[in-house]
Structures are given as C-alpha cells and as structure tokens.
BAFI-3210 file (N, C-alpha, C; in Angstrom, 3 decimals, decimal comma, padded with zeros to 6 digits):
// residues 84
n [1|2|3|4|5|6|7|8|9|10|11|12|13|14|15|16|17|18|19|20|21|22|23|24|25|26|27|28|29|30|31|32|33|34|35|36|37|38|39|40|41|42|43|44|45|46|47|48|49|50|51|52|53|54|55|56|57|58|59|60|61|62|63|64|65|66|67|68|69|70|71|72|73|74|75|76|77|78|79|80|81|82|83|84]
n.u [-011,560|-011,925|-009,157|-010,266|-009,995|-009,533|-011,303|-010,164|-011,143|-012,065|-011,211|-011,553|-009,326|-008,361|-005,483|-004,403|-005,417|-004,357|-001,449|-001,539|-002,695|-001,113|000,512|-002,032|-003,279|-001,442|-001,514|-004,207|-004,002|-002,177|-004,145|-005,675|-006,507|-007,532|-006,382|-007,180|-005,842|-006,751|-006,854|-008,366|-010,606|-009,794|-008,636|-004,828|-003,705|-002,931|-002,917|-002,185|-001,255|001,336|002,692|002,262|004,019|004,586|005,610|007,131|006,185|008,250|010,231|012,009|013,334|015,746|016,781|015,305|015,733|013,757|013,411|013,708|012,449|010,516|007,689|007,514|007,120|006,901|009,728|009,391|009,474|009,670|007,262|005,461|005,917|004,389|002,227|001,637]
n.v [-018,681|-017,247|-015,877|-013,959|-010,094|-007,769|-005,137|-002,971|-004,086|-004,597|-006,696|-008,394|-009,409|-011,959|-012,229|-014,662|-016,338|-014,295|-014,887|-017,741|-017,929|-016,650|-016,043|-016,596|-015,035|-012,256|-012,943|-012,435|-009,486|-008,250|-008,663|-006,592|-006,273|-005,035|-006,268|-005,963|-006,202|-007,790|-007,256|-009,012|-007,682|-005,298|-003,446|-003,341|-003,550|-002,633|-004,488|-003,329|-002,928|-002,065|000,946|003,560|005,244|008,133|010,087|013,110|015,981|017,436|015,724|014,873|017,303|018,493|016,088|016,087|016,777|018,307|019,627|021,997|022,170|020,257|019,614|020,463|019,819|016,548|014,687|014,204|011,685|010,390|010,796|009,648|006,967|006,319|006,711|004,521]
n.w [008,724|005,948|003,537|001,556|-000,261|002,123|003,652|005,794|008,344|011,127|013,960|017,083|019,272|021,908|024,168|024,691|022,347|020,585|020,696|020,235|017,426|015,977|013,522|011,158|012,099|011,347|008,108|007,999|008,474|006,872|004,308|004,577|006,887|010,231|013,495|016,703|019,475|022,755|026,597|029,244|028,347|027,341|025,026|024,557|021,955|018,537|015,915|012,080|008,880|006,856|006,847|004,714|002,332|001,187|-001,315|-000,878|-002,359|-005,294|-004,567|-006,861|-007,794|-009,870|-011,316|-013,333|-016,597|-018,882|-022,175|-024,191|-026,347|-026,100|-026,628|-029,167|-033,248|-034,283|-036,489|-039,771|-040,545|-038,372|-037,311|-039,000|-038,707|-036,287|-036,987|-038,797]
ca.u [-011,938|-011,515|-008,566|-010,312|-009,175|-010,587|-010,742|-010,105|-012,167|-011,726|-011,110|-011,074|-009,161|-008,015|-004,014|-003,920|-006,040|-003,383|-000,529|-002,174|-002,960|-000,425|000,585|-003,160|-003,862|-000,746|-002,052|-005,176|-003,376|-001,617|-004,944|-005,977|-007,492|-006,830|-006,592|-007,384|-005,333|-007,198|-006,775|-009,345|-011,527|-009,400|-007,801|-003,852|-002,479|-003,532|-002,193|-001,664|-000,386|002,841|002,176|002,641|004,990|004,138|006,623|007,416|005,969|009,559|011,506|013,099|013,496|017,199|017,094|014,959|015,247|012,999|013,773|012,758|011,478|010,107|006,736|007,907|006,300|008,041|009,996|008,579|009,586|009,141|005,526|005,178|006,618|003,630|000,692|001,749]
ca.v [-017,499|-017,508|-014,738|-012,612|-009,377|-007,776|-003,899|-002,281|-004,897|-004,469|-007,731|-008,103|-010,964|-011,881|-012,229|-015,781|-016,136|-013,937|-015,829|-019,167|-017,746|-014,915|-016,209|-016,620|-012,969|-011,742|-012,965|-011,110|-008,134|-008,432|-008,526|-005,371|-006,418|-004,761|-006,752|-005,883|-007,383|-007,242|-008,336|-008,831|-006,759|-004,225|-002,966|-003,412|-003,409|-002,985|-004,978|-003,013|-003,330|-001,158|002,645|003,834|005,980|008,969|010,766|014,437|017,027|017,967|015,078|014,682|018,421|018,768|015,301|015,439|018,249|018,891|020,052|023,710|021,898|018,749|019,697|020,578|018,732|015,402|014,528|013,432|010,007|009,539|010,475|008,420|005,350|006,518|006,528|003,323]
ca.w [007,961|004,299|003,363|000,148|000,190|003,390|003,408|006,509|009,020|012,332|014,808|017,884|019,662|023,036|024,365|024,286|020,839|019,750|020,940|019,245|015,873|015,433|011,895|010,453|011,990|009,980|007,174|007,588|008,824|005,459|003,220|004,924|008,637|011,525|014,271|018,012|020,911|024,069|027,476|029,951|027,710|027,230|024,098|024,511|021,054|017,534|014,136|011,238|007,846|007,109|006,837|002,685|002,400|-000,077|-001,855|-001,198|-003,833|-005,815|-004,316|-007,668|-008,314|-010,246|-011,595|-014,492|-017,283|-019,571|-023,070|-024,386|-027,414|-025,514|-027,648|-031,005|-033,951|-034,817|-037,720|-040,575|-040,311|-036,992|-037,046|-039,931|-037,765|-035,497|-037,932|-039,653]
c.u [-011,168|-010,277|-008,811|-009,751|-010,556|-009,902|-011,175|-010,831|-011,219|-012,250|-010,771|-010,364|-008,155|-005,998|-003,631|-004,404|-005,187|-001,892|-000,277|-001,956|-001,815|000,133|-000,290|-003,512|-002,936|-001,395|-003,257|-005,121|-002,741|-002,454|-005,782|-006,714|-006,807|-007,089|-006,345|-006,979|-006,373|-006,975|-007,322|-010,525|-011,212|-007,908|-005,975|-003,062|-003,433|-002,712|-002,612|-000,905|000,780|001,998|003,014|003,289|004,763|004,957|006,427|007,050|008,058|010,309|012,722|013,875|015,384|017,665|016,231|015,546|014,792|013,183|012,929|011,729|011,129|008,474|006,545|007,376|007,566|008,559|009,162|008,323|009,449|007,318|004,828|005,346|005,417|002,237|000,650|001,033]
c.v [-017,472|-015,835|-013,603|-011,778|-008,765|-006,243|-003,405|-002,622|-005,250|-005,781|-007,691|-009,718|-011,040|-011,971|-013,182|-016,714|-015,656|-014,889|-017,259|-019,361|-016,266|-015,254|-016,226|-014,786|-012,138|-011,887|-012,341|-009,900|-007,746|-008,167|-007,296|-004,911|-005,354|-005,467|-005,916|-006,740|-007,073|-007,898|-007,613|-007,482|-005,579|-003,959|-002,751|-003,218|-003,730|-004,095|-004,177|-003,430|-001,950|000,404|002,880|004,981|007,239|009,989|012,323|014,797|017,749|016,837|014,614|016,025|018,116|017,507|014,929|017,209|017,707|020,012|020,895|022,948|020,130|018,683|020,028|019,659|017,971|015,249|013,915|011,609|009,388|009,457|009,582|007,131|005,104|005,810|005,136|002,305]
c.w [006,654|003,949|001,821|000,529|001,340|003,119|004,769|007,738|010,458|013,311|016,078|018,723|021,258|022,954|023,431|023,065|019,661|019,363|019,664|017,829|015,503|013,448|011,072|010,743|011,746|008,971|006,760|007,879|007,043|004,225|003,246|006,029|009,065|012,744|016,003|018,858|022,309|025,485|028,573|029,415|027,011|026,584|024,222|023,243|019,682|016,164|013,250|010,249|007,859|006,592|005,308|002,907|000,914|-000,355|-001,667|-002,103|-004,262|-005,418|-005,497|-008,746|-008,907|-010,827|-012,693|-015,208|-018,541|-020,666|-023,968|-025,306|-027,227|-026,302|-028,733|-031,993|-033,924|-036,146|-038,244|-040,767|-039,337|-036,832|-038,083|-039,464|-036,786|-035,981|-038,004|-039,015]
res [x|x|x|x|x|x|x|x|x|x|x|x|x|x|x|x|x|x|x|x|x|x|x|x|x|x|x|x|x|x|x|x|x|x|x|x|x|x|x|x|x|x|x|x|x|x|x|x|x|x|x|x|x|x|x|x|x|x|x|x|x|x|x|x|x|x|x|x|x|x|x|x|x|x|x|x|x|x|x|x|x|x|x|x]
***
C-alpha cells in the first residue's frame, strides 16, 4: 500500500498481521490511518495518531501587554520606510 497522505481510513487487521507489519502500520498510523487490531474477529485494540493538544483560551493571560497607543498613527519616517 502506497503511503500518500491518508485521511482518517479505517483498517482492519488481524493479531498476527499486526505483529508482522507493526512498523509499515505505524507508518500509516502516522499519515493519518487508523488501524484496527482484531482477534478472532473481534476488535481488541485501535492505532491512532497522537491526540493535538489545543491550547487553553487565556493561557498566556499576564504575559503579553499591549500598549495604550499600540494603534496610534506612525511616524513619519517610519511610514515612509513602509510606502517606499
């Protein structure tokens, strides 16, 4: 199986299938498979890529500030440096 990117493609594959190929079905765990373990027919264990991690709303509250006149026109020379 050719590794393009693969979005969200669900596999299913036996124990000892797994066993065999566990480094090729990383790799398509990796491009965005999910792989299915099963044994004797029956679903035992999934593969997954890593779970994204999404930043808190405010997590950087008190570490930026933001200056009263952060929209004030620019100097003359700077916006001239702009135009140019």
């Amino acid at each position: 199986m050719r590794l393009s990117r693969l979005s969200s493609v669900t596999r299913s594959v036996g124990v000892h299938e797994a066993k065999t190929h566990l480094s090729r079905l990383l790799e398509q765990v990796a491009a965005g498979a999910e792989v299915e373990i099963t044994n004797r027919g029956r679903v035992v264990a999934r593969l997954v890529g890593p779970a994204r991690r999404v930043p808190a709303l405010g997590f950087d509250r008190g570490h930026v500030v933001v200056a009263d006149d952060f929209d004030a026109p620019l100097a003359e020379d700077v916006q001239a440096a702009f135009e140019a």
